[in-house]
NUZAPA-589253 format. One record per residue: z, x, y of N, C-alpha, C, CB in turn; residue in one letter. Coordinates in pm, whole numbers, padded with zeros to 5 digits, always signed. Atoms other than C-alpha are relative to their C-alpha. Glycine has a CB too. Example, Ala and Ser with C-alpha at 12.3 -4.5 7.8 and 13.67 -1.06 7.14 Angstrom:
2
+00000+00089-00119+00780+01230-00450+00000+00090+00120+00125-00099+00003A -00006-00082-00119+00714+01367-00106+00073-00077+00109-00142+00041+00046S 
END
This chain:
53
+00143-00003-00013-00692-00252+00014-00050+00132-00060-00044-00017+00147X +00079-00119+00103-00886+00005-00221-00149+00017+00054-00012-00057-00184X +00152-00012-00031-01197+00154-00096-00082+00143-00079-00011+00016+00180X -00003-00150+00034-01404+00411-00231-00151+00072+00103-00021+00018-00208X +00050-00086-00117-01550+00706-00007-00107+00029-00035+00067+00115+00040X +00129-00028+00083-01782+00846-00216-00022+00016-00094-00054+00069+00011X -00019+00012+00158-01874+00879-00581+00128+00087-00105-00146+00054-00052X -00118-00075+00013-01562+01091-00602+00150-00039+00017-00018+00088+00076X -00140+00080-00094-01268+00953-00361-00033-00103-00006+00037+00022+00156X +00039+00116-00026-01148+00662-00376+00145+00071+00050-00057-00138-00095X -00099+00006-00008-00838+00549-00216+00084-00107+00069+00008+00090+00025X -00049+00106-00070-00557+00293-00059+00087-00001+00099+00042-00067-00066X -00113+00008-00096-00358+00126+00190+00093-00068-00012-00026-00028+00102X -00080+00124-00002-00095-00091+00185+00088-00032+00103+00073-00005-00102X -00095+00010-00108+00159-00246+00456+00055-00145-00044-00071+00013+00163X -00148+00073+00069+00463-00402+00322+00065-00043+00140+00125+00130-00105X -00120+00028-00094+00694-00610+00579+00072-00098-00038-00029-00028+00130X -00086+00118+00088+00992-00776+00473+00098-00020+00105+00077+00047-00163X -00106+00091-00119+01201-01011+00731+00131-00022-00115-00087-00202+00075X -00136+00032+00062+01552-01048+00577+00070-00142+00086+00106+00153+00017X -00034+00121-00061+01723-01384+00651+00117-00023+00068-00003-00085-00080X -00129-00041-00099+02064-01427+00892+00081-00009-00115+00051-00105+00144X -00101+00004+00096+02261-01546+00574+00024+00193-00085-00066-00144-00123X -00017-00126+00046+02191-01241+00398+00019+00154+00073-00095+00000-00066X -00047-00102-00166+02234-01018+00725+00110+00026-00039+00016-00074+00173X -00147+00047-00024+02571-01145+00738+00104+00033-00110+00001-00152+00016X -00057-00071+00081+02677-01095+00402-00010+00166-00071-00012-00077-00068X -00031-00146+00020+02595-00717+00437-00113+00004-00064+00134+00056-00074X +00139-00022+00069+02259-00726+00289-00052+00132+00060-00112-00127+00029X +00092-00059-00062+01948-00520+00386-00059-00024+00163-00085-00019-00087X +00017+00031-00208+01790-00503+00801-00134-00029-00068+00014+00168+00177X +00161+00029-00019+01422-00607+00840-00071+00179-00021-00036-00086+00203X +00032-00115+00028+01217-00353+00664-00177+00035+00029+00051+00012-00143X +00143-00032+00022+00859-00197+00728-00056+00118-00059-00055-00004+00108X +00017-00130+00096+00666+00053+00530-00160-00026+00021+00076-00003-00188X +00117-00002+00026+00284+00176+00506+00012+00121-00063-00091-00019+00101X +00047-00107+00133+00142+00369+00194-00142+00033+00024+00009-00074-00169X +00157-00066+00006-00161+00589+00195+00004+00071-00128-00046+00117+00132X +00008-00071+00086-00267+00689-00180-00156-00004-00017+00088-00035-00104X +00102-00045+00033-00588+00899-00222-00035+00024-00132-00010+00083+00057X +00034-00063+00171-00750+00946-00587-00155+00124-00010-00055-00184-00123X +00124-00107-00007-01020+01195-00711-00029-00005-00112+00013+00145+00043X +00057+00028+00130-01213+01186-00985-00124+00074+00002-00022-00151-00029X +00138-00131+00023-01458+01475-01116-00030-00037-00078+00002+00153-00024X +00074+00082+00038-01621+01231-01330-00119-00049+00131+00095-00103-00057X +00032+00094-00044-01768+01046-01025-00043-00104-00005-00023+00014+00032X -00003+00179+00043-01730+00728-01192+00040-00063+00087+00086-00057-00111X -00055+00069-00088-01555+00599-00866-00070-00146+00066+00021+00098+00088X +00045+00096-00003-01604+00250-00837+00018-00070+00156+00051-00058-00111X -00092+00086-00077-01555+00057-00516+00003-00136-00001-00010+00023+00116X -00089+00116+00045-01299-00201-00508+00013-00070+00151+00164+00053-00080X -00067+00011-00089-01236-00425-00213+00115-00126-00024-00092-00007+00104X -00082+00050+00010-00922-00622-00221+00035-00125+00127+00072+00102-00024X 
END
């Protein structure tokens, strides 16, 4: 999700979750994974557009 703050900042979120399946457990794979990203931008233009996703 992309938002922007003010004619300057913009920035995002994301939240990734990935379930892994018993087969691939079993053969030594990856575990059940979760992750969240926070990336801020800046722009001294203040061309900053907002985006919603």
């Amino acid at each position: 999700m992309d938002n922007a703050f003010n004619a300057n900042l913009t920035g995002g979120i994301e939240a990734i979750r990935s379930d892994v399946g018993e087969t691939i457990r079993q053969a030594g794979g990856q575990k059940n994974k979760s992750c969240l990203g926070a990336t801020p931008r800046f722009s001294r233009s203040g061309t900053a557009k907002e985006k919603h996703v």
